[in-house]
C-alpha positions as CSV (number, residue, x, y, z in Angstrom):
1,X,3.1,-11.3,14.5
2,X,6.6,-13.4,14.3
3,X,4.5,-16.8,13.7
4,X,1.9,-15.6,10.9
5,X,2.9,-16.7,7.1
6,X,4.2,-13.8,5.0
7,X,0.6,-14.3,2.7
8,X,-1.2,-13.3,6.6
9,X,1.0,-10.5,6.9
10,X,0.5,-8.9,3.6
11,X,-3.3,-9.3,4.2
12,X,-3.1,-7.2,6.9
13,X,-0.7,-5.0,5.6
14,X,-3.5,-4.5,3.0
15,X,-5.7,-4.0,5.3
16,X,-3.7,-1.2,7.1
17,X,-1.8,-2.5,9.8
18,X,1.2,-0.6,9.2
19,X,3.3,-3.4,11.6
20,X,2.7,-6.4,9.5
21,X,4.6,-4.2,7.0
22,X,6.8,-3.5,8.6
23,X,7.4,-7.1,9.5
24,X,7.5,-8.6,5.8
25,X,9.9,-5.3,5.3
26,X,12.5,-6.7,8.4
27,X,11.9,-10.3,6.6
28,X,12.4,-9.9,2.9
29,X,15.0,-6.1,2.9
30,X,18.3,-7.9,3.0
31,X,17.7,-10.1,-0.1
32,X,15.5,-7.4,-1.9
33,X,18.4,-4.9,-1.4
34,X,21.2,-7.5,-2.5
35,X,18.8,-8.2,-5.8
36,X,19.4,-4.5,-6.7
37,X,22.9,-3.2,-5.5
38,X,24.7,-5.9,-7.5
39,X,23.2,-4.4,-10.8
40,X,22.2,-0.7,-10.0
41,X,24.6,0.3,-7.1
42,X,23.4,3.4,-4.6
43,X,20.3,3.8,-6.7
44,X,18.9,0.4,-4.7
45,X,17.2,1.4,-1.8
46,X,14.6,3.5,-4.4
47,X,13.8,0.0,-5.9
48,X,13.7,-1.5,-2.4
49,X,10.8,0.9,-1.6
50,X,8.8,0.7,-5.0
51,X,9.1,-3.6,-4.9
52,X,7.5,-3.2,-1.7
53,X,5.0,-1.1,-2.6
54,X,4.3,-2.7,-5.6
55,X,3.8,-5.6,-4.2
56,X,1.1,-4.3,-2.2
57,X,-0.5,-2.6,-4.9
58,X,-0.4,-6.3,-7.1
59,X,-1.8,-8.2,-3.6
60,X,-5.1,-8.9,-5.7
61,X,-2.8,-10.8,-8.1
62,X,-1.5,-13.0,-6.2
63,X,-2.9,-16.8,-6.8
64,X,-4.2,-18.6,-4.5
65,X,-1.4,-21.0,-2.9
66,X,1.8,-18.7,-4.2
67,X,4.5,-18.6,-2.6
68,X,5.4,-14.9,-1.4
69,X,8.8,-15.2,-1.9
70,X,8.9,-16.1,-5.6
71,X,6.6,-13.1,-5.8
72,X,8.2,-10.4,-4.2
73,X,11.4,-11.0,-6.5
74,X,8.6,-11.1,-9.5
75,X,7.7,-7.6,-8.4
76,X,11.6,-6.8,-8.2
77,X,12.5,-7.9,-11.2
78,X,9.6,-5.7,-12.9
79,X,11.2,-2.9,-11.0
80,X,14.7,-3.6,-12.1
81,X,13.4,-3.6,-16.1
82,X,11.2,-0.5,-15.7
83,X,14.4,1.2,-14.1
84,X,16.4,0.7,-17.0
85,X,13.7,1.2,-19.3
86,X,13.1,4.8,-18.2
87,X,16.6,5.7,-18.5
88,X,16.3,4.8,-22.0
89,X,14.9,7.6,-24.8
90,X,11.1,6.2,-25.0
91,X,11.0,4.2,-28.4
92,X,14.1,2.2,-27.6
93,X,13.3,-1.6,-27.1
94,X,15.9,-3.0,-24.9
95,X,16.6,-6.8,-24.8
96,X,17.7,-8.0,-21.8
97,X,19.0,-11.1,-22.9
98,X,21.5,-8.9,-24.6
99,X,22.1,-5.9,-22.8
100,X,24.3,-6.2,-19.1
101,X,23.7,-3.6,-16.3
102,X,27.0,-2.1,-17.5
103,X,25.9,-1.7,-20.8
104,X,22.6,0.1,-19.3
105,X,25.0,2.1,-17.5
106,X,24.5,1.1,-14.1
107,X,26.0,2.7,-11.3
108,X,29.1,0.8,-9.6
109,X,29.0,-0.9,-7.2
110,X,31.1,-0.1,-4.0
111,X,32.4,-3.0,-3.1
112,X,36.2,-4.0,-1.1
113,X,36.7,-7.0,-1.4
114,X,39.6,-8.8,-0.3
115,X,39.6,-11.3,-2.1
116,X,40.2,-11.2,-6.1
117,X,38.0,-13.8,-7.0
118,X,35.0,-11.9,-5.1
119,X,35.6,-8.7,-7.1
120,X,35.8,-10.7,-10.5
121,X,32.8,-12.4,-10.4
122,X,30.9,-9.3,-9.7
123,X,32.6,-7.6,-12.4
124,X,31.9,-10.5,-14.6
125,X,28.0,-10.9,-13.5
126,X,27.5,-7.0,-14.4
127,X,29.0,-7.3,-17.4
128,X,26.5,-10.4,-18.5
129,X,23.4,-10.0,-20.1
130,X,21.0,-9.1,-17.3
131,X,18.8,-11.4,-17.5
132,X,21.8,-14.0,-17.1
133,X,22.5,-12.2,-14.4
134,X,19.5,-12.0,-12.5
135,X,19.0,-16.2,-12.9
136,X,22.3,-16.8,-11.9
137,X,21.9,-14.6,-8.6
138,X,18.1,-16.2,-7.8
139,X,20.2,-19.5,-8.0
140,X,23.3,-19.1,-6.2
141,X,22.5,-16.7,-4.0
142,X,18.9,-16.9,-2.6
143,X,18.8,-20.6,-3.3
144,X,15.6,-20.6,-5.4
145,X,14.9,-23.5,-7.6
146,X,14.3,-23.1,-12.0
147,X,10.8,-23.8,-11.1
148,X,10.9,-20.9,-8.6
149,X,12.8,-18.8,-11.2
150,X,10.1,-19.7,-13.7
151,X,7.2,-18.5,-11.7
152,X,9.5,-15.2,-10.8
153,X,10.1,-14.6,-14.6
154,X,7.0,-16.0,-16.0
155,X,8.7,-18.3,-18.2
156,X,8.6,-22.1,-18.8
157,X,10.7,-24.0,-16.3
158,X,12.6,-25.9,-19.2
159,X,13.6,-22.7,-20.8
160,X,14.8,-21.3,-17.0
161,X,16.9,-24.8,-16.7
162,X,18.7,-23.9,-20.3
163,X,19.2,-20.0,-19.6
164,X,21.0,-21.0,-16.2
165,X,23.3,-23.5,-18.5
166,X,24.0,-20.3,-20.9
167,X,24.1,-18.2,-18.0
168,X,27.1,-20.1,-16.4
169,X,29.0,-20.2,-19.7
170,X,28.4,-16.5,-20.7
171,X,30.0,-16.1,-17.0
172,X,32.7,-18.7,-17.3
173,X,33.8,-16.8,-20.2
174,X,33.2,-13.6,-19.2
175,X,35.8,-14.4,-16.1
176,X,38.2,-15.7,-18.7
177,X,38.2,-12.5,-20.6
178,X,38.3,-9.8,-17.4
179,X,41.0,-12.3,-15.9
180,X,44.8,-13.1,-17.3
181,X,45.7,-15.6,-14.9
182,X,44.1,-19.0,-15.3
183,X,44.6,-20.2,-12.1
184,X,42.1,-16.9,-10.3
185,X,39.4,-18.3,-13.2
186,X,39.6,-21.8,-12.6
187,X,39.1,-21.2,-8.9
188,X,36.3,-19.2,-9.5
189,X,34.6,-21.3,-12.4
190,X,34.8,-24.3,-10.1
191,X,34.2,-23.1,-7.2
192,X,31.0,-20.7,-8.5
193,X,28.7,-22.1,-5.4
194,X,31.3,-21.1,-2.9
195,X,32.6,-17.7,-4.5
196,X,29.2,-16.4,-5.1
197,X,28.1,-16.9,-1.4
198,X,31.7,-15.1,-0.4
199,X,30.2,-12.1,-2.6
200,X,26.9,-12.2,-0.9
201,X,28.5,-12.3,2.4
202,X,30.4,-9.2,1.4
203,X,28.1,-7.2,-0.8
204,X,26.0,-7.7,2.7
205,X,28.5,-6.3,4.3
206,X,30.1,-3.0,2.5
207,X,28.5,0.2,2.8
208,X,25.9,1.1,0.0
């Protein structure tokens, strides 16, 4: 079952072969979980579960030649925004090219991290608008592309390219603001690629 495409495996998982779902679970749960802890905390295993299922429930959706990836962090991203829409009182519209996932008030994340620049850039990507959050993460962390990010957010992959440029400065200054010493922010601003791996790494790593 190791060699069959993740499109195979979701067939059959469809079909009720509880194994090939439990294979595409062993594949994609460390990157789904990482989507969520950096922006809801201990509440992220619940929205590991429901992109999962959701994903098998939107299986007729899926077009023909997708790629499975892109779509399962679609489905987790609907997840996310439904999560912080039902915390909200009903009639509430939320923007979330506004609103951060400390503004929604997300849990926090437990995180030791020994090195400063680690902890800041969290700090400053939860206090982001979330959906500058969410593009800067596909990017940096699970490598995806802005015409990957497009088909994940449903959006124009011109638009994606100029919401990552926004994203980086929103962060940039974000890190300046959260930081006093200039020297930590222009290691971290410079180095973005290489700092948000190291966070990856060590959100990976600490307990949830």
């Amino acid at each position: 079952m190791g060699g069959d495409d993740d499109l195979q495996l979701l067939e059959r998982w469809q079909a009720g072969v509880e194994a090939a779902g439990a294979e595409l679970f062993r594949r994609y749960y460390p990157a789904i979980l990482r989507f969520f802890r950096s922006k809801v905390g201990p509440q992220a295993p619940d929205l590991v579960q429901r992109t999962f299922l959701g994903c098998l429930e939107a299986r007729p959706r899926i077009r023909e030649g997708a790629n499975f990836r892109s779509f399962l962090f679609g489905v987790a991203r609907n997840v996310l925004l439904m999560h912080f829409r039902g915390s909200r009182r009903e009639r509430e519209r939320i923007d979330f090219t506004e609103r951060s996932a400390e503004d929604l008030g997300a849990s926090p994340v437990s995180l030791l991290a020994r090195e400063r620049e680690a902890q800041l850039l969290l700090q400053a990507l939860r206090s982001i608008p979330l959906e500058y959050q969410i593009v800067l993460e596909l990017y940096y962390w699970e490598g995806l592309n802005s015409r990957e990010i497009a088909d994940i957010d449903g959006t124009p992959e011109p638009t994606i390219r100029t919401r990552l440029r926004r994203a980086k400065l929103r962060l940039e200054a974000r890190l300046g603001e959260l930081e006093s010493n200039p020297q930590v922010v222009q290691a971290t601003a410079t180095n973005l690629e290489g700092w948000a791996r190291r966070l990856r790494e060590q959100l990976d790593r600490s307990p949830s």
